[in-house]
PLY file of the C-alpha trace (Angstrom):
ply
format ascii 1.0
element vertex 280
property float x
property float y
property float z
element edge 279
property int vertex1
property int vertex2
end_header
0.52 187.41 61.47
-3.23 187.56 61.14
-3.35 188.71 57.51
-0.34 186.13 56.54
-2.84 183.25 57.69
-5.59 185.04 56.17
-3.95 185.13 52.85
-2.96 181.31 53.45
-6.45 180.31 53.89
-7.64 181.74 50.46
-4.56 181.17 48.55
-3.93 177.40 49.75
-7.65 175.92 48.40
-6.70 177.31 44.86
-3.38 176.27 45.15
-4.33 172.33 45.88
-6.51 172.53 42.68
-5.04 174.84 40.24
-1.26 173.99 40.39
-1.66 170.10 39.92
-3.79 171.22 36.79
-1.16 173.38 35.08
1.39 170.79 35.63
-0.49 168.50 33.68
-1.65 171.03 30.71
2.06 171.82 30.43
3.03 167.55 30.44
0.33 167.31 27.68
1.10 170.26 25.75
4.93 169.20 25.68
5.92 172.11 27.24
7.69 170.77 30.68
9.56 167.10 29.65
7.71 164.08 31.94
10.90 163.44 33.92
11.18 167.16 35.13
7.42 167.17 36.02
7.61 163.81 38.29
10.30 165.78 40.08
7.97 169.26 40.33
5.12 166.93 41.68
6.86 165.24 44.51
7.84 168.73 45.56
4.39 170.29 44.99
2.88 166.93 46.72
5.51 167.03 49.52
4.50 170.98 50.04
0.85 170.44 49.81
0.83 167.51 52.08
-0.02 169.75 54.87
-2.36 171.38 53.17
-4.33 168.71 52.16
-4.26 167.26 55.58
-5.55 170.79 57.38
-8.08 171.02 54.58
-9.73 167.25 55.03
-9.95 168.01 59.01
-11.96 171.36 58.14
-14.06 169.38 55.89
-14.72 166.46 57.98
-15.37 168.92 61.28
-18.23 171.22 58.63
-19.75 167.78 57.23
-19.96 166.24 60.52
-21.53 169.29 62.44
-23.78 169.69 59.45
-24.73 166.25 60.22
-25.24 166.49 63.90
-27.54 169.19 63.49
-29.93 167.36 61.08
-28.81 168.38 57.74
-28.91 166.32 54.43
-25.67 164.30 53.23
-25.69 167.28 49.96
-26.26 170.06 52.84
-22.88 168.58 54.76
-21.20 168.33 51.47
-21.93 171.97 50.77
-20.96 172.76 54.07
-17.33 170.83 53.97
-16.49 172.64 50.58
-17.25 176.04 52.06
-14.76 175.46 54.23
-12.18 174.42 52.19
-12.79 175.26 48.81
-12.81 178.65 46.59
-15.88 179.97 46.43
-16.48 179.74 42.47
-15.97 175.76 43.47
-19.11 176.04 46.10
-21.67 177.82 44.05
-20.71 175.33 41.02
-21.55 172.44 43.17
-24.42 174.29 44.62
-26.37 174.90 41.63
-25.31 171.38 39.96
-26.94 169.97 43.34
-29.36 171.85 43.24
-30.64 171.85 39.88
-30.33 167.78 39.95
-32.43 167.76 42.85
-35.51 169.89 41.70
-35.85 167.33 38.88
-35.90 164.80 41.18
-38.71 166.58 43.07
-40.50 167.27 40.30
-41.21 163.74 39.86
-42.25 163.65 43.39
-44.55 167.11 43.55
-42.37 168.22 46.37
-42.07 171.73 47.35
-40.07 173.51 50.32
-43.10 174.88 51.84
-43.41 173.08 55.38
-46.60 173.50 57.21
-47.19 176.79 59.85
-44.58 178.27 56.40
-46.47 181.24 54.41
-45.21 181.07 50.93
-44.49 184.26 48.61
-43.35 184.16 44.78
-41.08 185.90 43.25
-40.82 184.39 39.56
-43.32 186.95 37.34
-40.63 188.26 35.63
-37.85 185.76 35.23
-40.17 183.05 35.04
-41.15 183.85 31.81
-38.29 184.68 30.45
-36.82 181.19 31.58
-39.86 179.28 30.51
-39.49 180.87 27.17
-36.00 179.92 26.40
-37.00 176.38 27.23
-39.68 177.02 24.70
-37.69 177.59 21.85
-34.66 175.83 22.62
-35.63 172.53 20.71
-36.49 174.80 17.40
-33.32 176.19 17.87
-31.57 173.03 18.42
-33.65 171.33 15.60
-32.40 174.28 13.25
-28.96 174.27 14.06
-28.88 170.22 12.97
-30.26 171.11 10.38
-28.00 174.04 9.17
-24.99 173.06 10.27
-22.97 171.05 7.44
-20.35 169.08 10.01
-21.52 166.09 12.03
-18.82 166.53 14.64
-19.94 169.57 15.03
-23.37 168.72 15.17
-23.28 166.45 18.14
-21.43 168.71 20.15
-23.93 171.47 20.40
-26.39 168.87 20.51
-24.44 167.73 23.41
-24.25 171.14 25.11
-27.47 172.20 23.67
-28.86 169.10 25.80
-27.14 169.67 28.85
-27.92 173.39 28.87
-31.68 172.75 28.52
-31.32 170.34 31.37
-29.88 172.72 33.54
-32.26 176.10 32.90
-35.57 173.24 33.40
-34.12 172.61 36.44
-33.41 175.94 37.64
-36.85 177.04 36.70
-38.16 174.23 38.72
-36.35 175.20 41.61
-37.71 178.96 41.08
-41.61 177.07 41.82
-40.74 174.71 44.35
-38.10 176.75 46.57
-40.28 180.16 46.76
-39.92 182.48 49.74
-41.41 181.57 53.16
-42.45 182.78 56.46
-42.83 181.62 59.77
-42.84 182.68 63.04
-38.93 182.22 63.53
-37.55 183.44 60.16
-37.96 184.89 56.77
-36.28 182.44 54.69
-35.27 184.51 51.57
-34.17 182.22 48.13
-33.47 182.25 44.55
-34.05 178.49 43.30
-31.70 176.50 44.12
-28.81 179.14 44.47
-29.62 181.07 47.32
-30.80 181.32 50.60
-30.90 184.29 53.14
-32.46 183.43 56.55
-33.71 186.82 58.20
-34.61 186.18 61.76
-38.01 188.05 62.94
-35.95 188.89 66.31
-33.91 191.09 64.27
-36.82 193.16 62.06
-37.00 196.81 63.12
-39.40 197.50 59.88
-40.46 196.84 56.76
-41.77 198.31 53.84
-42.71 197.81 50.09
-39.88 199.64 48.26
-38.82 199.11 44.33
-35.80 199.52 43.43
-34.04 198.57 39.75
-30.47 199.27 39.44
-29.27 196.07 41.45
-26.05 195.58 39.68
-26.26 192.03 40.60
-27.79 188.91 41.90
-26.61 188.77 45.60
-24.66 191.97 46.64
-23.69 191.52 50.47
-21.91 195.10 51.78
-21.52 197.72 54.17
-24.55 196.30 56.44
-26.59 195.73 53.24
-27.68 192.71 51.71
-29.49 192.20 48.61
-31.88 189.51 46.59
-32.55 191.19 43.82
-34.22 189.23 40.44
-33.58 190.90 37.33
-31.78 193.61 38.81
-35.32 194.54 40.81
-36.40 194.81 44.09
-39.46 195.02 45.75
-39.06 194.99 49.80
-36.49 196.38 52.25
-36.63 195.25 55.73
-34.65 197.27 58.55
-32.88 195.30 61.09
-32.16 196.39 64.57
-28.65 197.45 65.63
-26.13 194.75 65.88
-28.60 192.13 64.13
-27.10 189.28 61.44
-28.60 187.18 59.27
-27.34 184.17 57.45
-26.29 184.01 53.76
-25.80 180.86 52.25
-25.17 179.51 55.54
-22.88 182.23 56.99
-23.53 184.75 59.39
-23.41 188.39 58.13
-23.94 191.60 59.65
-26.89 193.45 58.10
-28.77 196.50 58.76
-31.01 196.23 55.40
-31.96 193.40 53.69
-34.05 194.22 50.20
-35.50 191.31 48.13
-38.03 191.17 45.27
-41.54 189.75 46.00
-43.97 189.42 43.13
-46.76 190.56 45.78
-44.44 192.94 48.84
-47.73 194.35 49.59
-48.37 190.53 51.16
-45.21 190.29 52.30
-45.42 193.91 54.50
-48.91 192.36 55.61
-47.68 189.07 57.12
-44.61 189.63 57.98
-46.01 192.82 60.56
-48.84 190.35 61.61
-45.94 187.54 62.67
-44.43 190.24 64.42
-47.56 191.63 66.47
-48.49 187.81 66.92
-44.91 187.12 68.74
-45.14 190.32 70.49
0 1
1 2
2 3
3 4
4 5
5 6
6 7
7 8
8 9
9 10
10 11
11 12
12 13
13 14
14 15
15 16
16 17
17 18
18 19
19 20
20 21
21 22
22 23
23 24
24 25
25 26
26 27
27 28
28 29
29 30
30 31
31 32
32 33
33 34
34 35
35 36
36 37
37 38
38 39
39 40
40 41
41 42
42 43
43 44
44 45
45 46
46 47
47 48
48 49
49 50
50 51
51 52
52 53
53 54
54 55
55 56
56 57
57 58
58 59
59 60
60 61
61 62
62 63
63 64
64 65
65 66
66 67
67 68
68 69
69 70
70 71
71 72
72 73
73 74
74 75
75 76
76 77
77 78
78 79
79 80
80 81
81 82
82 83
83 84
84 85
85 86
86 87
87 88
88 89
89 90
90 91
91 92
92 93
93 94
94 95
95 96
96 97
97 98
98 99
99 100
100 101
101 102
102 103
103 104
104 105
105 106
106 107
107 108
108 109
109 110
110 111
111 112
112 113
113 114
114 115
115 116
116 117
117 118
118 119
119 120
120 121
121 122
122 123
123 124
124 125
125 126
126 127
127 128
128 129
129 130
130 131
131 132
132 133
133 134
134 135
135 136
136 137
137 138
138 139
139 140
140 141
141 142
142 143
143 144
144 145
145 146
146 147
147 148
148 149
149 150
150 151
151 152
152 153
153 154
154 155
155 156
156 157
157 158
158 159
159 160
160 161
161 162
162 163
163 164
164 165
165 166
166 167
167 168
168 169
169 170
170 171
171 172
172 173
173 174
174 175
175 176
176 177
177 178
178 179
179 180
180 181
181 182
182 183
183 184
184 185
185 186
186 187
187 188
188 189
189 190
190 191
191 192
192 193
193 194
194 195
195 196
196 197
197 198
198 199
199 200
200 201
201 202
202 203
203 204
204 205
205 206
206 207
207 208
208 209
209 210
210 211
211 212
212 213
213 214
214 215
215 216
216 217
217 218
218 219
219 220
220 221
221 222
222 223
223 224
224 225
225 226
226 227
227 228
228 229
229 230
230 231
231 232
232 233
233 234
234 235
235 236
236 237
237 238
238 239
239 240
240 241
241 242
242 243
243 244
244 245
245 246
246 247
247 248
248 249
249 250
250 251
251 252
252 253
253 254
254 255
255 256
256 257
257 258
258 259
259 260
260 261
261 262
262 263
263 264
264 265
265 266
266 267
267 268
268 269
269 270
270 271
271 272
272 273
273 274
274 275
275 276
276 277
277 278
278 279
């Protein structure tokens, strides 16, 4: 009974979205006549009632706890789609927040550094490599009008182009102003915009400067490990205590290792043992 419901719950928020969109790719594309598709929706809408209804009251119960506890009106948003949409769904709306939002703090010199917080980088290497792109996107943009012999075509990669440059200044913006930080609570681990680990110092059994390159990917969360990695590098592995979580993305996950990349881990090592002695 536990794994039907459990199957319900992940099946149900794709459901709500994708079947109302292949119902109307087959209308357009001819394929199902419009009167037999008026009859398929009131039978999809009368089956999906229920789901729609369960799915509001989880979103309204996440966006108004988020709300209660102090959180922005785009933290309670992210929080009421986590608990009722797909996961691809989240992280889109995520980074689209999030990369809106560091232009909007750019213009205000904002950073999320409060004060007591000890701030570590961790953009050396994909810093560059973003700040380069962003470089030479307008050559390449300014090339491609050029070269390109079909105006329709021209305007929609300058379109994209456009949009895609928007996006990768924002992220790299969010790289500066969202960096790692310390306090005497938490290590608050991020990457931009995208994501955020919160390591409680309770928890921290050790740590040590440790590199490691073969992270297949971003965030790999798994069999009491979780990983930060940039570039497929790490630089620091912390060992929690038996029985110790920490939260990813807002969700509580049982770790015994959490490894990260630091462009200095020497510092991080340094203050994160001196936090620790000074709440001991």
């Amino acid at each position: 009974m536990g794994s039907t419901r459990q199957l319900l719950a992940r099946v149900a928020p794709w459901a709500a979205v994708l079947l109302p969109l292949a119902e109307l790719v087959l209308v357009l594309t001819g394929v199902l006549p419009v009167g037999v598709a008026l009859v398929v929706a009131v039978v999809l809408e009368a089956l999906l009632a229920l789901v729609v209804v369960a799915e509001w009251v989880a979103f309204h119960r996440a966006w108004r706890s988020a709300r209660v506890g102090g959180g922005r009106r785009s933290d309670a948003l992210l929080a009421g789609l986590a608990a009722t949409a797909p996961a691809p769904v989240v992280a889109l709306v995520r980074s689209e927040l999030g990369v809106w939002r560091s232009l909007w703090w750019a213009l205000r010199r904002r950073r999320a550094v409060h004060p007591g917080q000890t701030a570590f980088s961790y953009t050396s290497r994909i810093g560059v490599v973003l700040w380069v792109t962003i470089g030479l996107a307008p050559v390449e943009m300014a090339a491609v009008h050029v070269l390109l012999p079909w105006p329709t075509v021209r305007v929609v990669l300058l379109v994209l182009s456009v949009g895609s440059l928007v996006w990768m200044l924002g992220f790299a913006l969010g790289l500066q102003q969202r960096p790692h930080v310390l306090d005497d609570e938490a290590l608050v681990l991020r990457l931009g915009p995208l994501r955020e680990i919160e390591v409680p110092l309770a928890g921290v059994a050790d740590v040590r400067a440790a590199t490691t390159v073969d992270h297949p990917r971003t965030l790999d969360v798994g069999d009491g490990r979780v990983a930060l990695a940039v570039l497929g590098e790490s630089s620091v592995r912390v060992t929690m205590r038996p029985g110790s979580t920490v939260r990813v993305d807002g969700r509580a996950v049982d770790a015994d290792q959490v490894v990260f990349f630091a462009d200095d881990p020497r510092a991080v090592v340094r203050q994160l043992r001196a936090r620790q002695g000074a709440g001991a």
